[in-house]
C-alpha positions in Angstrom: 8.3 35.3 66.5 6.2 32.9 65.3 6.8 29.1 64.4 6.6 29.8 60.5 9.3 32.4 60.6 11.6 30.1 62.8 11.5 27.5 60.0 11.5 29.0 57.0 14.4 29.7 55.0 13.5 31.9 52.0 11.9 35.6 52.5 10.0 37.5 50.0 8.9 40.8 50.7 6.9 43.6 48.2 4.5 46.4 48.2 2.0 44.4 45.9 -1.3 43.4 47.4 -0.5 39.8 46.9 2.4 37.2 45.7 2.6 34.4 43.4 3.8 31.4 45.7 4.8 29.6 42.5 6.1 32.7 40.3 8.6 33.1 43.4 9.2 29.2 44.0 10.1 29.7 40.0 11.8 32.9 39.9 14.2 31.1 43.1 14.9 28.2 40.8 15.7 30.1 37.6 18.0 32.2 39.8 20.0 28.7 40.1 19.4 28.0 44.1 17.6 24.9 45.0 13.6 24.9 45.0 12.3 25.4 48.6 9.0 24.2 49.8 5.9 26.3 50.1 6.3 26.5 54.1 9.8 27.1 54.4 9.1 30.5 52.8 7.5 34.0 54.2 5.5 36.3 52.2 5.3 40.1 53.2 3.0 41.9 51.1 1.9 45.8 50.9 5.2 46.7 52.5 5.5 50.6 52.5 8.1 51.3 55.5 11.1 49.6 56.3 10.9 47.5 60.0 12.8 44.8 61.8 11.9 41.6 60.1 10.5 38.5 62.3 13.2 36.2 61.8 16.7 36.0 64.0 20.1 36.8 62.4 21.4 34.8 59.7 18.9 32.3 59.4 17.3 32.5 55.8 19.1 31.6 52.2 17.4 33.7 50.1 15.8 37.3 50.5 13.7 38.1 47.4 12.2 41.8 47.3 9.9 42.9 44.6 8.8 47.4 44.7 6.8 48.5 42.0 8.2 51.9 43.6 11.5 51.8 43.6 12.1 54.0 46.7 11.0 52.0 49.2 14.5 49.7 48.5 16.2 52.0 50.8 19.2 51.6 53.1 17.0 50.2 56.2 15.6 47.7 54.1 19.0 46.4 52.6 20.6 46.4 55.9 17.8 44.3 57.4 17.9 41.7 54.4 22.0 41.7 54.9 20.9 41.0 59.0 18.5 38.3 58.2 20.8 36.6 55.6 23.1 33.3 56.2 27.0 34.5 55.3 27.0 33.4 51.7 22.8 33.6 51.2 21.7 35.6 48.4 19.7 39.0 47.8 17.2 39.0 44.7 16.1 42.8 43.9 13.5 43.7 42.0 12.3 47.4 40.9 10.1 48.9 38.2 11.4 51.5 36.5 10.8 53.8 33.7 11.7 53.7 30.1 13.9 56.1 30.5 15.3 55.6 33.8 16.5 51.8 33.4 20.5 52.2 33.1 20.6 55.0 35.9 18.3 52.6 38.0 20.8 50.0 37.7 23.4 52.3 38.4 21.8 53.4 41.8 20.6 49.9 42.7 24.2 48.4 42.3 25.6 51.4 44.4 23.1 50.9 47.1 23.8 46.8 47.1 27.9 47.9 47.6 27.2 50.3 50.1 25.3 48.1 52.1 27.8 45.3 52.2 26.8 42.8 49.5 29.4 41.3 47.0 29.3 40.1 43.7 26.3 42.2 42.4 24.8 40.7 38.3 22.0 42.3 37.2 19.7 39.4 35.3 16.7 39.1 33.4 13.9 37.1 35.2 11.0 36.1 33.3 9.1 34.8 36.1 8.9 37.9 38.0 7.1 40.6 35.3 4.0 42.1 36.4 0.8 42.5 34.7 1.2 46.2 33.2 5.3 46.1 33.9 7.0 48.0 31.4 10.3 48.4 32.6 12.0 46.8 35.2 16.1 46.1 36.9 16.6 43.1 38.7 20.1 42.4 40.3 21.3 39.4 42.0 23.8 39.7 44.8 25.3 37.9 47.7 26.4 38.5 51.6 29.5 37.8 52.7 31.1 34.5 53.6 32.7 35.7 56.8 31.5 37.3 59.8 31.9 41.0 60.1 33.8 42.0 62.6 36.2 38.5 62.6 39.6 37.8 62.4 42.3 35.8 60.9 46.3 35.6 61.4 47.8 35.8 58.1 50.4 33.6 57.5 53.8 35.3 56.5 55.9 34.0 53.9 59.8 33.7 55.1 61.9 34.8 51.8 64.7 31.9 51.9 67.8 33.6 50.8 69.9 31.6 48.7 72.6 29.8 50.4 76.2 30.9 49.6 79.1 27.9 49.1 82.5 29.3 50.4 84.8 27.5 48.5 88.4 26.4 51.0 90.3 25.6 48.0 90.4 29.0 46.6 93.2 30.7 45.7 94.9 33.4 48.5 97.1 36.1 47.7 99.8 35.5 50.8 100.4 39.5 52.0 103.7 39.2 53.1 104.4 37.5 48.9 103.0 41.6 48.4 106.4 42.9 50.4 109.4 43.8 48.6 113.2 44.1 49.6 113.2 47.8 50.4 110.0 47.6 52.3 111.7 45.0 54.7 114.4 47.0 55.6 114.4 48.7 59.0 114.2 52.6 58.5 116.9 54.7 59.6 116.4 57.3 62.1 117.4 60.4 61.6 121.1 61.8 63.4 120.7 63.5 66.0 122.6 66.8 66.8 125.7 66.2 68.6 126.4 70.1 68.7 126.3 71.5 72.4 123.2 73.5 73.2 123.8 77.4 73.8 122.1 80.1 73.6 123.0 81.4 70.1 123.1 77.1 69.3 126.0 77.3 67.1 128.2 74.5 65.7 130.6 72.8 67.6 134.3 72.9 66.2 134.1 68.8 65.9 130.4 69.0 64.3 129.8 65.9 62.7 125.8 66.5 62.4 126.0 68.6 59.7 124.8 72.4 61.5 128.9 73.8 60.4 128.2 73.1 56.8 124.0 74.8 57.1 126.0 78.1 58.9 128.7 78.1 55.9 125.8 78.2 53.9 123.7 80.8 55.6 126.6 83.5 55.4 125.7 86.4 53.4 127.7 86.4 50.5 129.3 90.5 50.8 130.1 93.1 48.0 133.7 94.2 47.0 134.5 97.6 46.1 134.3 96.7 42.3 130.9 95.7 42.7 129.5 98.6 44.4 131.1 101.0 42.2 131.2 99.5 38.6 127.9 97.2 39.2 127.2 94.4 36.7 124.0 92.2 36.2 124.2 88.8 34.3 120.3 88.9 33.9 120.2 92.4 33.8 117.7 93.0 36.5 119.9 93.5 39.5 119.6 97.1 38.8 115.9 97.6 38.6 115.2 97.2 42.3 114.4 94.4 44.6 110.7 93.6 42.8 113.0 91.8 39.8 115.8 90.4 41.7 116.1 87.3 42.3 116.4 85.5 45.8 120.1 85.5 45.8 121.1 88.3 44.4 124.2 90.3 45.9 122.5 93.4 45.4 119.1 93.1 47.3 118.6 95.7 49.9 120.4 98.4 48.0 118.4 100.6 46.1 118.5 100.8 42.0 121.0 101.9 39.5 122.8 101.5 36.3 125.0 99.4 34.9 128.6 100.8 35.4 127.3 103.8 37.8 128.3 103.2 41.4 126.2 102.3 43.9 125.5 105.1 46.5 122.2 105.7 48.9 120.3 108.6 48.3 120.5 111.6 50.4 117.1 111.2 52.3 117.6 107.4 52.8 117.2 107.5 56.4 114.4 110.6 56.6 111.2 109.3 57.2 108.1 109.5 55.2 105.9 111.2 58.1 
């Protein structure tokens, strides 16, 4: 590497067969970035391939590429400028184009400037850098990144402060037992246990006092009298019509149907079976 690539801090690199010192000194300062001298900057003229540029890793400020043929600008070429570039330095580029061709150029030019890493891409008009015979022509300004690819930085969390809640002492408390009334107080009564001995049939006692002699009276099958089976009455009327309609106490369930007033008698093949 040579000493006037060590110290210079402004590249310009283009396929013509020579550059302007002062049209790029000029096209620099209309760009807005401070003038630099004549020696701090490095001329590369009838560039037709992409290479590794003399200079070490961000070390220049500005990067100013002028093609007349627009494909030479390639990936390689934009990734070397990006190399070459302080973080923050800025990329001039400069094709000719076609009359027809100028939106789509920009187009392309912008995507390739994204692609490669650069940010804030502007496409501007420079009057310092048309060329004799230059119809047509996209110029777009762009910039390298402020960090350092590849670094890292903590991000700093924000704690959400949840709003503190004020328990007031003096507030008003329903006392539970205020909640009780009288009947709910009193002790609940158990219920008797039988006093009747325990047999095998378990009947009541003669001196039951639990209440089993009054459940047997009760229980005992209420049985028919002689008028009943042989002049049979029915205050609903449905005694007679079988067991389907009669009622659960009914003196007559069991027996099989009949008419009011005819006696009640089985049938003659009651106990035959049905097999």
């Amino acid at each position: 590497m040579d000493s006037a690539a060590k110290k210079a801090n402004s590249l310009v690199v283009t396929d013509n067969v020579v550059a302007s010192i002062s049209s790029v000194l000029s096209t620099i300062k209309e760009v807005g970035i401070e003038v630099v001298g004549e020696n701090e900057t490095v001329v590369m003229t009838q560039v037709t391939a992409s290479r590794q540029l003399p200079m070490e890793s961000s070390s220049l400020d500005v990067v100013l590429s002028i093609f007349n043929k627009s494909a030479l600008l390639n990936e390689q070429w934009l990734e070397e400028f990006l190399r070459v570039l302080r973080p923050g330095g800025t990329i001039i580029a400069h094709i000719s184009v076609g009359n027809e061709q100028t939106d789509q150029s920009k187009s392309s030019l912008e995507r390739k400037l994204v692609i490669a890493g650069y940010l804030e891409s502007q496409v501007i008009q420079l009057k310092s850098l048309l060329l004799p015979n230059e119809r047509q022509s996209v110029t777009i300004k762009a910039k390298k990144p402020s960090w350092t690819i590849g670094s890292s930085f903590s991000i700093k969390r924000s704690t959400k402060v949840l709003p503190k809640i004020q328990i007031d002492d003096d507030s008003d408390l329903i006392d539970e037992d205020s909640l009780l009334t009288e009947e709910d107080l009193k002790k609940p009564q158990l219920p008797v246990v039988g006093d009747c001995e325990v047999g095998s049939t378990r009947k009541a006692c003669k001196n039951c006092t639990c209440g089993r002699a009054e459940e047997e009276v009760k229980a005992v099958k209420i049985g028919l009298t002689d008028e009943q089976l042989n002049n049979p009455q029915s205050a609903c009327g449905s005694c007679g019509l079988g067991d389907a309609f009669r009622c659960g106490g009914c003196p007559y369930r069991g027996l099989p149907p009949f008419k009011k007033g005819e006696k009640v008698a089985l049938p003659g093949n009651f106990l035959v079976s049905d097999f």
